[in-house]
C-alpha positions as CSV (number, residue, x, y, z in Angstrom):
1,X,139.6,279.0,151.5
2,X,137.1,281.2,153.4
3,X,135.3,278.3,154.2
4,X,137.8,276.4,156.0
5,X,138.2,280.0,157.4
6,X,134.9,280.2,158.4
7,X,134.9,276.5,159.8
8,X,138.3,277.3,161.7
9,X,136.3,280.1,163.7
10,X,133.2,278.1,164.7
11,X,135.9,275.4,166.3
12,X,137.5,278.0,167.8
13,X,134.6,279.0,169.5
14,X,134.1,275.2,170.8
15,X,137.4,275.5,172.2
16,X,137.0,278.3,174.1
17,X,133.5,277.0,175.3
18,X,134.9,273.7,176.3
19,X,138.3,275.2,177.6
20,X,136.9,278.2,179.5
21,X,135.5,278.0,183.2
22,X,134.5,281.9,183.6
23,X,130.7,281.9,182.4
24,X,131.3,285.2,180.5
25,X,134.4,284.0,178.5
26,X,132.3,281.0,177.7
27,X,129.1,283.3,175.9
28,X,131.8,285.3,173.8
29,X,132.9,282.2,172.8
30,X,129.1,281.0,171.7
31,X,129.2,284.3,170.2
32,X,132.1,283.7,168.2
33,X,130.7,280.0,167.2
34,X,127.9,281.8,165.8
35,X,129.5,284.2,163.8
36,X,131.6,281.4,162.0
37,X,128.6,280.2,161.4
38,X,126.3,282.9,160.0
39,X,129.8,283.4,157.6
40,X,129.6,280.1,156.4
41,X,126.7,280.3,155.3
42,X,126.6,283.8,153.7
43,X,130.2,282.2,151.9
44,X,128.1,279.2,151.0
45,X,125.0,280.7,149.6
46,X,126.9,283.7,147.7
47,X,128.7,280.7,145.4
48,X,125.6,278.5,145.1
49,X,125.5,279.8,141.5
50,X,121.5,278.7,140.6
51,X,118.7,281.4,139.2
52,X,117.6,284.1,141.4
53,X,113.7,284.0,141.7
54,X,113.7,287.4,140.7
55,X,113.6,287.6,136.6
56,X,114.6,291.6,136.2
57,X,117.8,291.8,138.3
58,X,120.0,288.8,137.2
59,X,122.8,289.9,139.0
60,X,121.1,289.7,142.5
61,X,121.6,287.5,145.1
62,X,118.9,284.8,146.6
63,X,116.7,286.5,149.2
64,X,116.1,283.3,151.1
65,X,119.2,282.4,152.4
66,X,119.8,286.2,153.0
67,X,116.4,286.0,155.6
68,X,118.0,283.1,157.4
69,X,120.6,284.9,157.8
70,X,119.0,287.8,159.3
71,X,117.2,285.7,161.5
72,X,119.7,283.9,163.1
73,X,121.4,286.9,163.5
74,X,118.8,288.1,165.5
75,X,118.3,285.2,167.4
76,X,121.8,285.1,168.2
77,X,121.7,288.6,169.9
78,X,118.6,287.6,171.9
79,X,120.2,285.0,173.0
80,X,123.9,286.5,173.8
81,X,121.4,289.0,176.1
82,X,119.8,286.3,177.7
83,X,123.1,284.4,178.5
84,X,125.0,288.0,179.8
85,X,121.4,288.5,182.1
86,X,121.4,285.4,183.6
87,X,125.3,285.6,183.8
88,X,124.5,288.9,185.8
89,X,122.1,287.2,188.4
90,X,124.7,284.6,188.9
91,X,127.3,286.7,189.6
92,X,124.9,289.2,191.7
93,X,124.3,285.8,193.5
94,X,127.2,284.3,194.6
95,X,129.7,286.7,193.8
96,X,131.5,285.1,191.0
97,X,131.1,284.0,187.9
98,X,133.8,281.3,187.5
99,X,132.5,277.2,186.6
100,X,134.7,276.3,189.5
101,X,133.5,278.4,192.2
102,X,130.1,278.1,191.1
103,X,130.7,273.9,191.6
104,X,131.7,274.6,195.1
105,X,128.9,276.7,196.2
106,X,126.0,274.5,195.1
107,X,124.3,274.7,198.2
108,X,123.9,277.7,198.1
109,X,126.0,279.5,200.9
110,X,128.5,282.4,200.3
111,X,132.4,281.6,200.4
């Protein structure tokens, strides 16, 4: 169930990437791909149900997937701040951030 759940919010985030023509819309919406899926996989590795490679705790969960986690998550923030600062250039640029405006103005000069 939380997988589908999971799954429903990565394609949501598709949508609203292909859908969307306002630059800024579109990296919430990579934003919210990524969360759906760092969730699937924490929902994915939390039922895996093997041994932990630790041998005193045996009720603790598997430290790899947990630091893959934790690094995308990190990536995922650089990323979302690279996106918004390049987003902010644009729009310091040529006054808008919009797809369609942005199509119209690729030579360069100022509507």
């Amino acid at each position: 169930m939380l997988e589908r759940l999971s799954l429903m919010v990565v394609l949501a985030g598709l949508l609203g990437v292909l859908v969307n023509r306002d630059l800024i819309k579109k990296i919430i919406s990579l934003d919210i791909m990524g969360t759906g899926v760092v969730s699937f996989f924490v929902i994915v590795s939390r039922k895996q149900g093997k041994d932990v490679p630790i041998p005193f705790h045996p009720g603790a969960a598997d430290p790899v997937p947990q630091a893959l986690i934790i690094t995308s998550i990190v990536i995922g923030f650089a990323t979302v701040a690279l996106l918004v600062t390049i987003a902010s250039v644009i729009s310091s640029k040529y006054s808008s951030v919009s797809s369609d405006r942005l199509d119209r103005n690729r030579g360069g000069e100022k509507e």
